[in-house]
N, C-alpha and C positions, 0 to 999 in steps of 0.2 A: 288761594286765588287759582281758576284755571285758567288756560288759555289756551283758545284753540288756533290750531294751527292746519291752514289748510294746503294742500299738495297738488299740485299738475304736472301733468307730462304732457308734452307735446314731441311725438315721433322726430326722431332726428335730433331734438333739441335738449332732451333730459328731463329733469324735473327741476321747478320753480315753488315756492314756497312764499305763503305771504298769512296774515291773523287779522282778524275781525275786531282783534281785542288789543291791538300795539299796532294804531297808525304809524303810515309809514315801512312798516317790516317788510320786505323783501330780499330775497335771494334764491339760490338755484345749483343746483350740482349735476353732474352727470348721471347718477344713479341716483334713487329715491333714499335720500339720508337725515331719519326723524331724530338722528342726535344733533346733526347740524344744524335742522333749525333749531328746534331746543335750544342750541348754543346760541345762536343769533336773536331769538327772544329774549332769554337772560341776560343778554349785553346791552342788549336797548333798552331793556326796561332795569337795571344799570347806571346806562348812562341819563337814562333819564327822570330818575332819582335823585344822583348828584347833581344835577341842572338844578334841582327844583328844593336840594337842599334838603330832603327825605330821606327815611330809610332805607335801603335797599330790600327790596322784597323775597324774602327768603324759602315761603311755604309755598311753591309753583307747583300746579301739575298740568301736564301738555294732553290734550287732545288732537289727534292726528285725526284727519279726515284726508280718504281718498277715493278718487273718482272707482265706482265699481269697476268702469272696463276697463281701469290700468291695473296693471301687475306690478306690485311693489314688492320686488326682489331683490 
């Protein structure tokens, strides 16, 4: 399963994170950090397994997408 995860920055504010593919998923750090989300998709999708009484999905790969004119350093 992949899942993509996509990245913003807005000056002054940091960057924010949200997927096309896990309604719902937001969050945001100061620096651009693709293990955090990582980590925040895996826990949603998680908790929203055991909600539903299914397996926990184990075979994940992330797709980061970032805006070209931001600098992810």
């Amino acid at each position: 399963m992949t899942i993509r995860i996509l990245h913003h920055q807005e000056p002054g504010d940091g960057w924010s994170f949200d997927s096309p593919d896990i309604p719902g998923l937001v969050g945001g750090t100061d620096q651009y950090d693709a293990a955090e989300a990582e980590r925040a998709a895996r826990f949603a999708l998680t908790c929203e397994a055991e909600e539903r009484g299914e397996p926990v999905p184990e075979q994940l790969e992330f797709e980061h997408f970032v805006p070209a004119r931001a600098a992810a350093a």
